[in-house]
N, C-alpha and C positions, 0 to 999 in steps of 0.2 A: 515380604515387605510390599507395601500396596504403593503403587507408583500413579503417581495422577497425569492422566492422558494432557499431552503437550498441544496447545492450539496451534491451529497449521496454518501458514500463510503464504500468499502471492506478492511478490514484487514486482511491480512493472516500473522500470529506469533504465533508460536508453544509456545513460553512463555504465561502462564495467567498472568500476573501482568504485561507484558509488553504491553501485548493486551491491555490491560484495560488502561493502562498510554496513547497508542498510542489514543484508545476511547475516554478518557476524552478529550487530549491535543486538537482532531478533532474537537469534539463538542465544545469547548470552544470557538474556532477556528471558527465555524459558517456551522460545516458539521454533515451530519446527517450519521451514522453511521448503514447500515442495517445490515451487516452480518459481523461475526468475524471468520474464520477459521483458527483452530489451527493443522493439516494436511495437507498433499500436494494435497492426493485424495478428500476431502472437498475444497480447494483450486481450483483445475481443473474442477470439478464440477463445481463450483459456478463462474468463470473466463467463461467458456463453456455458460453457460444458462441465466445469471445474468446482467440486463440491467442496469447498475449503472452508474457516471462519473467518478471515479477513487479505484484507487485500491494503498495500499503499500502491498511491500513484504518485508519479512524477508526472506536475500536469505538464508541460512540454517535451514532445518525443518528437526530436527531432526539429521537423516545419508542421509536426500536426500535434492535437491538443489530446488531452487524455479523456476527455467531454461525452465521449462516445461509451467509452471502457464506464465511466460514472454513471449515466444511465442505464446500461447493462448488469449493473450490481446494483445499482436503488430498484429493479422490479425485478430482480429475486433474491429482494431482503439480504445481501451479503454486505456487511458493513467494510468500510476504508477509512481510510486517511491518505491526504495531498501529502504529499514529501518532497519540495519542491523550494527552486528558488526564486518560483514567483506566488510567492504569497499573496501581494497585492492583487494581483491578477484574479487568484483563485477565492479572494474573498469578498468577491464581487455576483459570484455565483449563487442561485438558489439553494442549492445544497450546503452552502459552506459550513453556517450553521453546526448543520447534522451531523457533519464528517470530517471538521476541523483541518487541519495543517499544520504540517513542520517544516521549517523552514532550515534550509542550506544554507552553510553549511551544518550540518549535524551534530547536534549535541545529545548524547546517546541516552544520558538518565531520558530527558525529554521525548525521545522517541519510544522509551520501552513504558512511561507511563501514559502516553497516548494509546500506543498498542492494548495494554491491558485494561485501559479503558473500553476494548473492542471484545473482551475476550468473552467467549459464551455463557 
């Protein structure tokens, strides 16, 4: 039986119960979830060295902005999406466009058809 390879994704949300909701809703969703980062500097890291097909940002971590982690993945072609509850904020941004948003609190059909909008 031929099984078709699962797109793999990053989460980056300083929230644990949001990360986890954003996990579950992907996986259900038909994506495999490798890394979850809940800081900016684990975020940049893993945006830096991490060969995956997509990535969401929560753009507030914390007191700092996910802005850094965005420009790390628009110059090496890895596509996102904001998952966030400031939309307004983030759609203020040059990239917004490009790489859309979902806004919190979460409504899953709505995240898993953004996501596979990303898919390769």
């Amino acid at each position: 039986m031929f099984h078709e390879k699962q797109p793999t994704l990053v989460v980056i949300e300083d929230d644990f119960f949001i990360a986890s909701d954003i996990e579950d809703i992907a996986t259900k969703g038909g994506w495999n979830v490798v890394e979850i980062c809940h800081s900016l500097e684990h975020g940049l890291a893993t945006a830096e060295h991490l060969q995956v097909d997509a990535f969401t940002l929560d753009y507030e971590l914390g007191e700092e902005t996910a802005e850094s982690i965005a420009k790390q993945l628009n110059q090496r072609d890895i596509p996102f999406i904001y998952v966030t509850g400031q939309l307004e904020a983030i759609s203020a941004l040059p990239d917004f466009i490009q790489h859309r948003g979902v806004s919190k609190p979460l409504q899953p059909h709505i995240l898993v058809d953004h996501l596979n909008n990303l898919k390769p």
